[in-house]
mmCIF file of the N, C-alpha and C atoms, coordinates in Angstrom:
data_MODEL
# 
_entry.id   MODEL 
# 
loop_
_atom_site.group_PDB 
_atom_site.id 
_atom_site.type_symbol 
_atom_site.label_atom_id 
_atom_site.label_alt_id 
_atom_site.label_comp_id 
_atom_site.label_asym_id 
_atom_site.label_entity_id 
_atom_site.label_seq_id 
_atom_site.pdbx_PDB_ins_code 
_atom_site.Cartn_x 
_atom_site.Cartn_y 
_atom_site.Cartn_z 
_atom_site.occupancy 
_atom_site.B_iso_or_equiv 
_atom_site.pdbx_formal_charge 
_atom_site.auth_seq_id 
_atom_site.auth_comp_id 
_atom_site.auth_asym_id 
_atom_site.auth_atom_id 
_atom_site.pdbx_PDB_model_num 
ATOM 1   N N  . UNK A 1 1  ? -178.832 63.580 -148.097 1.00 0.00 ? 1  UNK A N  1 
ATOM 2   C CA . UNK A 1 1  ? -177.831 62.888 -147.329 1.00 0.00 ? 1  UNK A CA 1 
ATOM 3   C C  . UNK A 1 1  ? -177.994 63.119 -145.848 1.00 0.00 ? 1  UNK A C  1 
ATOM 4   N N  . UNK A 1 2  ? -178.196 64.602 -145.359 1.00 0.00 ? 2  UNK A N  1 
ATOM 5   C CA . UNK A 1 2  ? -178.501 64.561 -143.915 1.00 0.00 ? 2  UNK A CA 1 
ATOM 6   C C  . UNK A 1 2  ? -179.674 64.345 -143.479 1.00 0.00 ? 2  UNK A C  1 
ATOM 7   N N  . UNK A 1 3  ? -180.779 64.007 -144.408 1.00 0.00 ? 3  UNK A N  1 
ATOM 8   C CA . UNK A 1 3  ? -181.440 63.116 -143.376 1.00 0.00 ? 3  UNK A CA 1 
ATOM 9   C C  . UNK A 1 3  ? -181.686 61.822 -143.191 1.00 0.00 ? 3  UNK A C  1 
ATOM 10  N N  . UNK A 1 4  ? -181.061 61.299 -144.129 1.00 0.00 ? 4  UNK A N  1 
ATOM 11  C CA . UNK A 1 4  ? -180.748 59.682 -144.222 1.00 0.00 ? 4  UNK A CA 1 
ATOM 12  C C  . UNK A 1 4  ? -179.639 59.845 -142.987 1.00 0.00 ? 4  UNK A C  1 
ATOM 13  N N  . UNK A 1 5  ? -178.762 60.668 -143.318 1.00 0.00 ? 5  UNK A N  1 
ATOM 14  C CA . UNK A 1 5  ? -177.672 60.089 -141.777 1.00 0.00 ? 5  UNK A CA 1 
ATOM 15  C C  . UNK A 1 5  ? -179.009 60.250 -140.774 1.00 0.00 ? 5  UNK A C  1 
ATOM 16  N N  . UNK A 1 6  ? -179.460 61.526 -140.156 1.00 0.00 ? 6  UNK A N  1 
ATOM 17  C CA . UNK A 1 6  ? -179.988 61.614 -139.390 1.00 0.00 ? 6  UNK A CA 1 
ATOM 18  C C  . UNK A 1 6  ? -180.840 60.420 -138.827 1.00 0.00 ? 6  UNK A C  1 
ATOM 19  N N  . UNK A 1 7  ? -181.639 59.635 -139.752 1.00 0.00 ? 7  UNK A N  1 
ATOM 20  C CA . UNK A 1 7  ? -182.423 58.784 -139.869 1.00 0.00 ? 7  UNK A CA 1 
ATOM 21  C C  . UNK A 1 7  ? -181.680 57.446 -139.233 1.00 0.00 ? 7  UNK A C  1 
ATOM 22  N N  . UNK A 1 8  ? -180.567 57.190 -140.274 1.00 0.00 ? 8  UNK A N  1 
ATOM 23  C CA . UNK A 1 8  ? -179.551 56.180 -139.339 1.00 0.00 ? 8  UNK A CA 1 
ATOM 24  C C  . UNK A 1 8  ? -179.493 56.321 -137.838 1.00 0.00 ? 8  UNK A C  1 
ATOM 25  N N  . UNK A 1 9  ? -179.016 57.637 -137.493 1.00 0.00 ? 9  UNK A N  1 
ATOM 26  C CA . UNK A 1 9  ? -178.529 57.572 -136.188 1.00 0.00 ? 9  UNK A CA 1 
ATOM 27  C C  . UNK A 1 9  ? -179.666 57.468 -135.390 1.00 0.00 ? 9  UNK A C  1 
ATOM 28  N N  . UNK A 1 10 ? -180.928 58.343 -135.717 1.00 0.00 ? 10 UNK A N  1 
ATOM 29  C CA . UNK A 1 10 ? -182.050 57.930 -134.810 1.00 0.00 ? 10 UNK A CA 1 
ATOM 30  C C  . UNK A 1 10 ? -182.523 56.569 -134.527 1.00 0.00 ? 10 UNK A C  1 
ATOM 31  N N  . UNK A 1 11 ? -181.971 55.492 -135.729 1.00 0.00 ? 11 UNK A N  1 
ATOM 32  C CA . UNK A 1 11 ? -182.664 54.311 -135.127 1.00 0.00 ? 11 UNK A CA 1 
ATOM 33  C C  . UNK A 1 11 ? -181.686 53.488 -134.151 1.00 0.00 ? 11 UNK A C  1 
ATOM 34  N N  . UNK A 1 12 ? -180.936 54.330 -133.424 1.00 0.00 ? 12 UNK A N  1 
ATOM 35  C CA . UNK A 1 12 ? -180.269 53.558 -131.927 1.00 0.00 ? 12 UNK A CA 1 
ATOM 36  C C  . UNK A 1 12 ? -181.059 53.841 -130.793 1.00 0.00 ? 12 UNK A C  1 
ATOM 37  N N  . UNK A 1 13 ? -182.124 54.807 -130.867 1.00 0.00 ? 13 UNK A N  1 
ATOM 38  C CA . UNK A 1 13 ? -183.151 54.871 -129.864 1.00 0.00 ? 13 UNK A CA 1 
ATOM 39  C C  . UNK A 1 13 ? -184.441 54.583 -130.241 1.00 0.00 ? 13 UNK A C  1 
ATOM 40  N N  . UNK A 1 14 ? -184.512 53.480 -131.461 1.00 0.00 ? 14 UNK A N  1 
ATOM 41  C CA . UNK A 1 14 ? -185.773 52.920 -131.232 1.00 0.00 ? 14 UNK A CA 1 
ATOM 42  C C  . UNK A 1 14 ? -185.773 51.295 -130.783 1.00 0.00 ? 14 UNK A C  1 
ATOM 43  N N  . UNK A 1 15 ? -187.415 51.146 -130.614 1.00 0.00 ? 15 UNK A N  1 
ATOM 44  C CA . UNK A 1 15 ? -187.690 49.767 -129.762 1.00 0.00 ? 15 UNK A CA 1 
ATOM 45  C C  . UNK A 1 15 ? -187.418 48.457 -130.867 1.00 0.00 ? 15 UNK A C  1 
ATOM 46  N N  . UNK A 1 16 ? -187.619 47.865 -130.635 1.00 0.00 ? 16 UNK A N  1 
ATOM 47  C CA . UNK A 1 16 ? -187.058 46.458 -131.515 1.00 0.00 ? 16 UNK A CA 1 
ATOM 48  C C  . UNK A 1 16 ? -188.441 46.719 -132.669 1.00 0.00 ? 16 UNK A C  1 
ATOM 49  N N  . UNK A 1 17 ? -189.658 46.618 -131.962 1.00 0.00 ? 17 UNK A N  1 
ATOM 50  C CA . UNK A 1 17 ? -191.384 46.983 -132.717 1.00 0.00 ? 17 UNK A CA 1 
ATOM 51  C C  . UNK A 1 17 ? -191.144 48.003 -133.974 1.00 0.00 ? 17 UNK A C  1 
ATOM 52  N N  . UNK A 1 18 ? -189.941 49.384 -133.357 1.00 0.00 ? 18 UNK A N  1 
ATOM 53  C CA . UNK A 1 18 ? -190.053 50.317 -134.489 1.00 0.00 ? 18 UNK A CA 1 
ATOM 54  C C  . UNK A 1 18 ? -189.457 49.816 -135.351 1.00 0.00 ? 18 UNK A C  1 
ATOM 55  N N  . UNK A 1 19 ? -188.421 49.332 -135.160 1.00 0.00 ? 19 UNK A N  1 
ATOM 56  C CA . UNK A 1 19 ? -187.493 48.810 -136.449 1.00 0.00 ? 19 UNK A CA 1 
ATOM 57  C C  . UNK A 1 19 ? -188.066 47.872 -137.097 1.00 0.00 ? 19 UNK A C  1 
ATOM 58  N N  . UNK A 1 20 ? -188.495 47.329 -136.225 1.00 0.00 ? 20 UNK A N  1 
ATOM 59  C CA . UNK A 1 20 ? -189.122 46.019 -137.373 1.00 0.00 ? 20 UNK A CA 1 
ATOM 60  C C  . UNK A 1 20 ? -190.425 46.627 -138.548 1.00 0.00 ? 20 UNK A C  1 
ATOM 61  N N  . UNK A 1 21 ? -190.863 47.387 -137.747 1.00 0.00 ? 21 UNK A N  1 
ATOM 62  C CA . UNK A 1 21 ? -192.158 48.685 -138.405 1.00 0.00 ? 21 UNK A CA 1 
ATOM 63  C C  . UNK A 1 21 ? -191.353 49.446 -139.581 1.00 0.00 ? 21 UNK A C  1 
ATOM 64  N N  . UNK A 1 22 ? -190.051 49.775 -139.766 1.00 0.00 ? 22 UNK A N  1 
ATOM 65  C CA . UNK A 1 22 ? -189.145 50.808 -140.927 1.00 0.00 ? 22 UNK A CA 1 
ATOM 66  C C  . UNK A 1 22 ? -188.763 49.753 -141.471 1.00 0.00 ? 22 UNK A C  1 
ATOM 67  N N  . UNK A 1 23 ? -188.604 48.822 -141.381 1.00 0.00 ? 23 UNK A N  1 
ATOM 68  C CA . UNK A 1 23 ? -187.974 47.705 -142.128 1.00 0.00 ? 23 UNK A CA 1 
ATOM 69  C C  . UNK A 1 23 ? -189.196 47.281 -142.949 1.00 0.00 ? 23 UNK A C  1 
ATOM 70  N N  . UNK A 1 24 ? -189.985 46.644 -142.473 1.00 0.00 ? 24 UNK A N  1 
ATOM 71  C CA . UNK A 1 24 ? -191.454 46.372 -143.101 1.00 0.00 ? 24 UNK A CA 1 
ATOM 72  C C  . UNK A 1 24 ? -192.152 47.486 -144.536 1.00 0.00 ? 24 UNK A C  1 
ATOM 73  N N  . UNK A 1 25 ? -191.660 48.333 -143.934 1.00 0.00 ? 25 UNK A N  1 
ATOM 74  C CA . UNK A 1 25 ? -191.817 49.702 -144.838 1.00 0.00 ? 25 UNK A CA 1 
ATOM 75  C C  . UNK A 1 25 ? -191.342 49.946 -146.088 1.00 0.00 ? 25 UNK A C  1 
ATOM 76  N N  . UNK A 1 26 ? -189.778 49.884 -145.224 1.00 0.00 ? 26 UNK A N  1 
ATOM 77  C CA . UNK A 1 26 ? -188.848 49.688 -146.608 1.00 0.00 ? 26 UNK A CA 1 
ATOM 78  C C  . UNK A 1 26 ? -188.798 48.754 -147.070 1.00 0.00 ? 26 UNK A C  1 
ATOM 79  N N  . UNK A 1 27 ? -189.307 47.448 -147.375 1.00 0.00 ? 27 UNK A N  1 
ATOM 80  C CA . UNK A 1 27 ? -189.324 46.066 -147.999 1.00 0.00 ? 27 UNK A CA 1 
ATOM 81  C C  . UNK A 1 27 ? -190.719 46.264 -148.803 1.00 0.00 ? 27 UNK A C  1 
ATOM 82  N N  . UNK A 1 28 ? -191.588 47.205 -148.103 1.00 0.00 ? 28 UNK A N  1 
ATOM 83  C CA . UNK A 1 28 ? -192.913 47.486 -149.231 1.00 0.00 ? 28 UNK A CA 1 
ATOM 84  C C  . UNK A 1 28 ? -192.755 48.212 -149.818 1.00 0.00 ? 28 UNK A C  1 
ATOM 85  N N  . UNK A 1 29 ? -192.074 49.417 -149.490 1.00 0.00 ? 29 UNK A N  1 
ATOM 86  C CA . UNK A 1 29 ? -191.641 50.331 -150.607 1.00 0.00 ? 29 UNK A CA 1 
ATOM 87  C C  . UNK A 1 29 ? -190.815 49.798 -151.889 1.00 0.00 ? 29 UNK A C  1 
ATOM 88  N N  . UNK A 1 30 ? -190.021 49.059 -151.592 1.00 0.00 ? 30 UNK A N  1 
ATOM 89  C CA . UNK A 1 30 ? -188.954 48.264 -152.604 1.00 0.00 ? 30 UNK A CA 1 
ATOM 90  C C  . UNK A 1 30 ? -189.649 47.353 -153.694 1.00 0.00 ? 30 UNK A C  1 
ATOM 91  N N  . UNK A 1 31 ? -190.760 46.819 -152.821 1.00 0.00 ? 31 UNK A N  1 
ATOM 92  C CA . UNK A 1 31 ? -191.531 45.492 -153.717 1.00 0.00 ? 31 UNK A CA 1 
ATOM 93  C C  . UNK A 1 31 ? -192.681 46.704 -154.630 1.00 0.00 ? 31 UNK A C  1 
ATOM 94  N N  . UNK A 1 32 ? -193.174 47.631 -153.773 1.00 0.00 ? 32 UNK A N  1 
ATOM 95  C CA . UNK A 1 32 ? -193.825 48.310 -154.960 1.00 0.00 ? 32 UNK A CA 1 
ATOM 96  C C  . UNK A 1 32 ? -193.400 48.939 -156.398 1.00 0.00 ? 32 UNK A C  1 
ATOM 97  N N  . UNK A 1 33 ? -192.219 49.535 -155.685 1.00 0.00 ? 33 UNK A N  1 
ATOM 98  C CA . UNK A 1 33 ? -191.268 50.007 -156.954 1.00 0.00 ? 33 UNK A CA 1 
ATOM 99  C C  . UNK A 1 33 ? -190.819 48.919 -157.779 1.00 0.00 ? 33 UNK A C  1 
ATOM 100 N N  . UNK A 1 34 ? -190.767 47.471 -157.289 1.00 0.00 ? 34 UNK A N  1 
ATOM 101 C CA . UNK A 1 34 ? -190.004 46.910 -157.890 1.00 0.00 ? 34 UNK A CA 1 
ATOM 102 C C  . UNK A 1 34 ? -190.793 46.068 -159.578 1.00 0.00 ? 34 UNK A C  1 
ATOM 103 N N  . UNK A 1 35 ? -192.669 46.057 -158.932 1.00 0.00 ? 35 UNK A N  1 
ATOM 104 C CA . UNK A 1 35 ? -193.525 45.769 -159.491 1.00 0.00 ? 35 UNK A CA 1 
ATOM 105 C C  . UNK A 1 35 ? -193.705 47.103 -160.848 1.00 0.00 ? 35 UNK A C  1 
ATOM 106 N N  . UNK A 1 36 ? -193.912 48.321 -160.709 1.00 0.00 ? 36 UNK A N  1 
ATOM 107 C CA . UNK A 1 36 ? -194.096 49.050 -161.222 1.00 0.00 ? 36 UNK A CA 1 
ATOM 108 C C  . UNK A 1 36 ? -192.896 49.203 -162.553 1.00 0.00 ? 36 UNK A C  1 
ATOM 109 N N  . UNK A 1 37 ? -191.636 49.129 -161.998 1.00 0.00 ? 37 UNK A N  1 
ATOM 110 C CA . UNK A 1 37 ? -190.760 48.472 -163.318 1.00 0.00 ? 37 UNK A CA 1 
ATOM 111 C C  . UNK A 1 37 ? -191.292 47.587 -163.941 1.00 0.00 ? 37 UNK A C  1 
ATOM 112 N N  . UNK A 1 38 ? -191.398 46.280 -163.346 1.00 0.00 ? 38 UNK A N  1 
ATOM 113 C CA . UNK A 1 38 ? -191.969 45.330 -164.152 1.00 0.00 ? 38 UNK A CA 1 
ATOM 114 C C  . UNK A 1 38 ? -192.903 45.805 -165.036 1.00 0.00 ? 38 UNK A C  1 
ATOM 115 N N  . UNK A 1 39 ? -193.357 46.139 -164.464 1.00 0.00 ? 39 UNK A N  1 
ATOM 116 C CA . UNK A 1 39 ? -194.906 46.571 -165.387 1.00 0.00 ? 39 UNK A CA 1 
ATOM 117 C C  . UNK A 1 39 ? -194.134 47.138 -166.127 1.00 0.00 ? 39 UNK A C  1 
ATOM 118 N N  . UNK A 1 40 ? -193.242 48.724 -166.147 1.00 0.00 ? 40 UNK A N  1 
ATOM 119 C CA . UNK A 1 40 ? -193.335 49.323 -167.118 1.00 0.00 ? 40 UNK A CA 1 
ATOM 120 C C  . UNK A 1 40 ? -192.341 48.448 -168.236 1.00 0.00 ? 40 UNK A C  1 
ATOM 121 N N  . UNK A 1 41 ? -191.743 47.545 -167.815 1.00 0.00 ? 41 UNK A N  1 
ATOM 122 C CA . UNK A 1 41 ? -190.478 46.927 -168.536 1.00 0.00 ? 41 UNK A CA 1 
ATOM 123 C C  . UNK A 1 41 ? -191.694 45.711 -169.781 1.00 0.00 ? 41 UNK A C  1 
ATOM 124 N N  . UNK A 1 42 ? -192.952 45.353 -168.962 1.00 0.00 ? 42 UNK A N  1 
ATOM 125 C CA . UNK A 1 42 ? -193.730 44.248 -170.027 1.00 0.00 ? 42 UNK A CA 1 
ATOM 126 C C  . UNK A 1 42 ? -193.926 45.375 -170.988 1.00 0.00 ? 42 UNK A C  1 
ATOM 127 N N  . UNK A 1 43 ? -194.732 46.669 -170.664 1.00 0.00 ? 43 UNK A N  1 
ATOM 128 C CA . UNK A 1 43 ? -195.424 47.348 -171.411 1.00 0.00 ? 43 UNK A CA 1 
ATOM 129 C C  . UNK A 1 43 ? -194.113 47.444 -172.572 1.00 0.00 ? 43 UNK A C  1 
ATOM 130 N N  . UNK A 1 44 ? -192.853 47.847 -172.402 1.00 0.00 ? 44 UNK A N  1 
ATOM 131 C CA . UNK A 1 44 ? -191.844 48.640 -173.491 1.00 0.00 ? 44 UNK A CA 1 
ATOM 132 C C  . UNK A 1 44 ? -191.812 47.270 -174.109 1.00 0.00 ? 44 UNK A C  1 
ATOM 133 N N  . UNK A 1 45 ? -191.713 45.826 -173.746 1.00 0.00 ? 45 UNK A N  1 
ATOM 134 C CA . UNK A 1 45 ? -191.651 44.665 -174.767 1.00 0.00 ? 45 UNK A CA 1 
ATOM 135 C C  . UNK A 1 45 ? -192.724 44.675 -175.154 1.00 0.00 ? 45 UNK A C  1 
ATOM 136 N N  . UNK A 1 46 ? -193.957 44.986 -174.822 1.00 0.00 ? 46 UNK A N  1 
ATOM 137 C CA . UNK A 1 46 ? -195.214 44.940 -175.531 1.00 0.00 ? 46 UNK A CA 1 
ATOM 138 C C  . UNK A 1 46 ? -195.071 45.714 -176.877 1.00 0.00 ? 46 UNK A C  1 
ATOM 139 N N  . UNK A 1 47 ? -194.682 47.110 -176.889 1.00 0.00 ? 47 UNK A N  1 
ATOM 140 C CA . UNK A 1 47 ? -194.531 48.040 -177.693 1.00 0.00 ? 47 UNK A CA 1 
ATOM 141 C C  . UNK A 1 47 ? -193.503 47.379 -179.021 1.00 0.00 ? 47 UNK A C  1 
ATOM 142 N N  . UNK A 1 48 ? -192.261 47.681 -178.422 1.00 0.00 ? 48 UNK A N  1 
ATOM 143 C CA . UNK A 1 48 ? -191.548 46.162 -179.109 1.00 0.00 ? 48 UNK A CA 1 
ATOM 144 C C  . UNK A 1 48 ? -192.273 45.302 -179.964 1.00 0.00 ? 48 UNK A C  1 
ATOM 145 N N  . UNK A 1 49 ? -192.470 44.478 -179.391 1.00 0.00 ? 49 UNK A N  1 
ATOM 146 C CA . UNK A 1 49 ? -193.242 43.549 -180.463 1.00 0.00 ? 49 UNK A CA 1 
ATOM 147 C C  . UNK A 1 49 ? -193.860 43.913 -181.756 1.00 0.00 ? 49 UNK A C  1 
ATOM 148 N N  . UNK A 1 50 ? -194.984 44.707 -181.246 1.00 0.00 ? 50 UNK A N  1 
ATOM 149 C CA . UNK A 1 50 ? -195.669 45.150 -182.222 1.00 0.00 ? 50 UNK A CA 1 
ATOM 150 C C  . UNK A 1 50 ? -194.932 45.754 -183.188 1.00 0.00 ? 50 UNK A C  1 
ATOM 151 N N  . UNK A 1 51 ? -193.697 46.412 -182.981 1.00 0.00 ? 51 UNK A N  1 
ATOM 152 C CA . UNK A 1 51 ? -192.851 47.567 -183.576 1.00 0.00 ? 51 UNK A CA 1 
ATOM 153 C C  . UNK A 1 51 ? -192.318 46.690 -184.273 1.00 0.00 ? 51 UNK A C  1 
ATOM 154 N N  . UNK A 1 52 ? -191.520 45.551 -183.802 1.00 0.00 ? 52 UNK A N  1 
ATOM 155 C CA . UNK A 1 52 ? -190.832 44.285 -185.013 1.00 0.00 ? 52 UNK A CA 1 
ATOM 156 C C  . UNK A 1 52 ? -191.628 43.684 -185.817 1.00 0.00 ? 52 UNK A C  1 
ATOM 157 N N  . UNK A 1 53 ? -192.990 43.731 -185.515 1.00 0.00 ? 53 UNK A N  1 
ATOM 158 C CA . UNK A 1 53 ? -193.843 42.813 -186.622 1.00 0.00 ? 53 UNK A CA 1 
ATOM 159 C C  . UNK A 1 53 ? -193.851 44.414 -187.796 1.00 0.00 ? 53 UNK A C  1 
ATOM 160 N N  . UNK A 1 54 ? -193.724 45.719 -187.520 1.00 0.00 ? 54 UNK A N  1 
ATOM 161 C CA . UNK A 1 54 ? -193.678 46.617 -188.557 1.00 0.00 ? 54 UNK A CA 1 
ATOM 162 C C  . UNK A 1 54 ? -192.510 46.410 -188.965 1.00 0.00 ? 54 UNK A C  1 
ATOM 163 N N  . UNK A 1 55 ? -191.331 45.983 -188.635 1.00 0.00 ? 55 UNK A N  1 
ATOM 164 C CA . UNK A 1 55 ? -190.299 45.400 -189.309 1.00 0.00 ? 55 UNK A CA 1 
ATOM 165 C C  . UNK A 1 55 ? -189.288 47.089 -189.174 1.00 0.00 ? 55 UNK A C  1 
ATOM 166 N N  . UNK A 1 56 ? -189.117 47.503 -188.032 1.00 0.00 ? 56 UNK A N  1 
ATOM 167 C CA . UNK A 1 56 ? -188.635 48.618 -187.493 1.00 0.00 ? 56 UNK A CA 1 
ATOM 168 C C  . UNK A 1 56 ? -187.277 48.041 -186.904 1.00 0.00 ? 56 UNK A C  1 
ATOM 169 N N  . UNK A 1 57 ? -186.210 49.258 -187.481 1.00 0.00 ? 57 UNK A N  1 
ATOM 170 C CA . UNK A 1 57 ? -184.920 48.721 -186.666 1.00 0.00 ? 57 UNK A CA 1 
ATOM 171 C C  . UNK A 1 57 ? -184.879 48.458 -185.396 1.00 0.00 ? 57 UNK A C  1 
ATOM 172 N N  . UNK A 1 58 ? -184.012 48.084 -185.014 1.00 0.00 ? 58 UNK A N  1 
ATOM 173 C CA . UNK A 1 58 ? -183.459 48.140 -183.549 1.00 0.00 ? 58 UNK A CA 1 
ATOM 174 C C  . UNK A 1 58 ? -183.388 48.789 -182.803 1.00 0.00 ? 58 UNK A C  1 
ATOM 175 N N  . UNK A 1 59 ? -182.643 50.047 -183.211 1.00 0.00 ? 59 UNK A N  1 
ATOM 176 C CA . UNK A 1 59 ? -181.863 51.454 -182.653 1.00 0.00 ? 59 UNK A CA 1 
ATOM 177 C C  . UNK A 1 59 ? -183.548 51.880 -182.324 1.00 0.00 ? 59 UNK A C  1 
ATOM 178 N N  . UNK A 1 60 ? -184.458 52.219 -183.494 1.00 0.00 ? 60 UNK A N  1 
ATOM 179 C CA . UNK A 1 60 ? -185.422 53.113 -183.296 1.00 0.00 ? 60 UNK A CA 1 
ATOM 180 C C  . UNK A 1 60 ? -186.322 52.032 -182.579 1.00 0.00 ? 60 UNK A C  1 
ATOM 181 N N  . UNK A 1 61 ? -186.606 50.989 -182.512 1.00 0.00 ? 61 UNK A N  1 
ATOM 182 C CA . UNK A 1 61 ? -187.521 50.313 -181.110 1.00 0.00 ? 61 UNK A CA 1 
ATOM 183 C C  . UNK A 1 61 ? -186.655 50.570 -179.825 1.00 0.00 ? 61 UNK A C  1 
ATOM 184 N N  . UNK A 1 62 ? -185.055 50.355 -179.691 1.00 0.00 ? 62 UNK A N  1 
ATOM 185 C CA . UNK A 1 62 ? -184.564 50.820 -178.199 1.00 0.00 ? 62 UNK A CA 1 
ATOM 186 C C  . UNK A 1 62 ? -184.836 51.641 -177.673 1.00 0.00 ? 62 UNK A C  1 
ATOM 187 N N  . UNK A 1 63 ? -184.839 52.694 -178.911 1.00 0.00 ? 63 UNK A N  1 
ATOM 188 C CA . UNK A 1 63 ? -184.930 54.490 -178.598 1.00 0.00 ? 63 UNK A CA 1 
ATOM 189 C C  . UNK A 1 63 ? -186.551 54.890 -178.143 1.00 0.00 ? 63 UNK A C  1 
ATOM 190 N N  . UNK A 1 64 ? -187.768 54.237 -178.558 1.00 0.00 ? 64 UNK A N  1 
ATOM 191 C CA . UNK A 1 64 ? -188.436 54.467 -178.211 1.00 0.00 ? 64 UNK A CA 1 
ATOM 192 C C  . UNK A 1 64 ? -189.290 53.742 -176.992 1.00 0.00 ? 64 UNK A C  1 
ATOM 193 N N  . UNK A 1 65 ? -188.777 52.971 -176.973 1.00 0.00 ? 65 UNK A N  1 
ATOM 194 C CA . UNK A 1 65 ? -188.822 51.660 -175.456 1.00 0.00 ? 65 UNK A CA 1 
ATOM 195 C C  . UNK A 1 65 ? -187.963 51.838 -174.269 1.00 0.00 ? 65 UNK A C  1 
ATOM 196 N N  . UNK A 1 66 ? -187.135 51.881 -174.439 1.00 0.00 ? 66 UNK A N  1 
ATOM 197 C CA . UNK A 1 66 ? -186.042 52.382 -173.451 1.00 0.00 ? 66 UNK A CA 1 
ATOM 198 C C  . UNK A 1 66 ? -185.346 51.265 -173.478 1.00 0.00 ? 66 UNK A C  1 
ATOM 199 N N  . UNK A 1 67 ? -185.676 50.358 -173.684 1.00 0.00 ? 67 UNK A N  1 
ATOM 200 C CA . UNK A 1 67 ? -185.098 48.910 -173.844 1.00 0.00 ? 67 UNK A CA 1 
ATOM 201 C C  . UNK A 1 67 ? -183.906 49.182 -174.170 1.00 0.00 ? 67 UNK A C  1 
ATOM 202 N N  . UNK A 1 68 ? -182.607 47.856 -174.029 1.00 0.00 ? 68 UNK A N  1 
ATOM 203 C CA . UNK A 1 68 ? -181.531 48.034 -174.536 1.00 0.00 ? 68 UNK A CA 1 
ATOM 204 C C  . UNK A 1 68 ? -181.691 47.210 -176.172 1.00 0.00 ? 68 UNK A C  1 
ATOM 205 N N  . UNK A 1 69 ? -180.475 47.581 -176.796 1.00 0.00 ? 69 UNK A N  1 
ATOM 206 C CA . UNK A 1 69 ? -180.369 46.568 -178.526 1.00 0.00 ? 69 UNK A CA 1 
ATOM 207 C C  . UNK A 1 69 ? -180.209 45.585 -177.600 1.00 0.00 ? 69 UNK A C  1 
ATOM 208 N N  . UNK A 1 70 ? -179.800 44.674 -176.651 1.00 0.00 ? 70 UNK A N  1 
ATOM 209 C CA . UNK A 1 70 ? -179.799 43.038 -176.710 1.00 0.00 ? 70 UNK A CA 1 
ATOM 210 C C  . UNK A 1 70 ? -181.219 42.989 -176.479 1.00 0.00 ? 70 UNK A C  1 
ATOM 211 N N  . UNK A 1 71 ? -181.883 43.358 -175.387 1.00 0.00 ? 71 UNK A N  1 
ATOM 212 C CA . UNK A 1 71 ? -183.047 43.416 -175.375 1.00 0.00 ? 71 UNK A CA 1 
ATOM 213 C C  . UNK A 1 71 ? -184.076 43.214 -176.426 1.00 0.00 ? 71 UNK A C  1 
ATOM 214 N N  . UNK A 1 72 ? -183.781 43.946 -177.622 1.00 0.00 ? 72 UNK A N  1 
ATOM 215 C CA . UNK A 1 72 ? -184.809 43.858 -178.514 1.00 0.00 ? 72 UNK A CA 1 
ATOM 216 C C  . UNK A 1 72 ? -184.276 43.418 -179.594 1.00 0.00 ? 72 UNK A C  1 
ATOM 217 N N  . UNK A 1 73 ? -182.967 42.887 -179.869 1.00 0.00 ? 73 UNK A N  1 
ATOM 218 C CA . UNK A 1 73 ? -182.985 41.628 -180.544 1.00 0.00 ? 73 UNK A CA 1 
ATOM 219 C C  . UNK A 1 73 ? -183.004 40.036 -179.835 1.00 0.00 ? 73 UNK A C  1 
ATOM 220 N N  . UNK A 1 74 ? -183.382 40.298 -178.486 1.00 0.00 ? 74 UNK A N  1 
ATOM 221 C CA . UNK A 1 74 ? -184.188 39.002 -178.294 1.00 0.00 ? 74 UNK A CA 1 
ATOM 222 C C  . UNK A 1 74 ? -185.017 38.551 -178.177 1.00 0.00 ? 74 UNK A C  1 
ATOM 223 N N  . UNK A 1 75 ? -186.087 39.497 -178.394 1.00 0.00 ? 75 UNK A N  1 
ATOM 224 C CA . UNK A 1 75 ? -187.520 39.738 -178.628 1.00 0.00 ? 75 UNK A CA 1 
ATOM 225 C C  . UNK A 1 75 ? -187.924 39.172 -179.923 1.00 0.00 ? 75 UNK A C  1 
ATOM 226 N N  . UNK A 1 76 ? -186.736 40.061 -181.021 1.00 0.00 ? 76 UNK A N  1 
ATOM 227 C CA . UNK A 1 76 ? -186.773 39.391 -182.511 1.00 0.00 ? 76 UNK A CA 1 
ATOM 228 C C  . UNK A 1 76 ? -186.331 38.591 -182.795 1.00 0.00 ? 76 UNK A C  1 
ATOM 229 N N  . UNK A 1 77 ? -185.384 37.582 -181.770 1.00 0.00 ? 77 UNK A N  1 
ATOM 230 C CA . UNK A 1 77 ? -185.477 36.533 -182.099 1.00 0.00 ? 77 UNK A CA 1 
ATOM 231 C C  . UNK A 1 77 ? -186.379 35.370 -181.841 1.00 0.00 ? 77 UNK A C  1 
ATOM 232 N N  . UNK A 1 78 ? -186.838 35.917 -180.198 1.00 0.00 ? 78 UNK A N  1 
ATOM 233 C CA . UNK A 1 78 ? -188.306 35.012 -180.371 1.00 0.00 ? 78 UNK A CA 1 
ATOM 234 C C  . UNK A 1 78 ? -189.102 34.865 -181.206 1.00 0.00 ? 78 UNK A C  1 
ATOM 235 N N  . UNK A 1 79 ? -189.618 36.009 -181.779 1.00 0.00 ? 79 UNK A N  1 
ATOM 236 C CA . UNK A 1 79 ? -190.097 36.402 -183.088 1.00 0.00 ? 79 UNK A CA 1 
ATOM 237 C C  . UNK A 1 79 ? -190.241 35.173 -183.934 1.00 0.00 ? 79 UNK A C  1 
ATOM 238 N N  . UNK A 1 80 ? -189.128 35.268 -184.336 1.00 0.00 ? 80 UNK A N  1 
ATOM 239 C CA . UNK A 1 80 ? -188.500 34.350 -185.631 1.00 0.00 ? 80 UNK A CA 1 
ATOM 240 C C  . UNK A 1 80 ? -188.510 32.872 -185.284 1.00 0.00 ? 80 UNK A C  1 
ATOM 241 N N  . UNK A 1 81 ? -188.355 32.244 -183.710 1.00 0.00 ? 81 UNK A N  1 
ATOM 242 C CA . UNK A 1 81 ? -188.241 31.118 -183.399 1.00 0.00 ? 81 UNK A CA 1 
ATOM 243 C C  . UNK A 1 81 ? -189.699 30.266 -183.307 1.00 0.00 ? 81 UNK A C  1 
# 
C-alpha cells in the first residue's frame, strides 16, 4: 500500500513523456496477464473436454480445472449439441 501511495503521489512531478511511459507499461502489463489467463483458461477447457468424453462428473472436472460447474456444463453441452 505505501508504495503504491508513494507512487501516486510521485507522479505530480513527472513530465507528460513519463506518464505516458507508466501508462504504456501498465496497459502491457495488463494485456500480458490478461493473455496468460486466457491461455491458462483454453488449456482447463481443453482438459475438460477430454475429461467429459471419459464421462467424469462435473464437481470432479471443476475441481480439477478450476473451472466453475456452469462452465463445464457448457462445455457438455456443446458436447452433446
Amino acid at each position: 500500500g505505501l508504495k503504491s501511495a508513494y507512487t501516486e503521489a510521485d507522479k505530480h512531478v513527472w513530465t507528460k513523456k513519463d506518464l505516458e511511459a507508466y501508462s504504456y507499461a501498465r496497459m502491457r502489463e495488463t494485456d500480458e496477464k490478461t493473455e496468460k489467463m486466457m491461455a491458462e483458461e483454453k488449456k482447463a477447457k481443453e482438459i475438460a473436454k477430454k475429461t467429459i468424453l471419459k464421462n467424469a462428473d462435473n464437481e470432479f472436472i471443476a475441481d480439477i480445472t478450476g473451472l466453475t460447474i456452469e462452465q463445464v456444463e457448457e462445455l457438455r453441452n456443446e458436447k452433446n449439441n
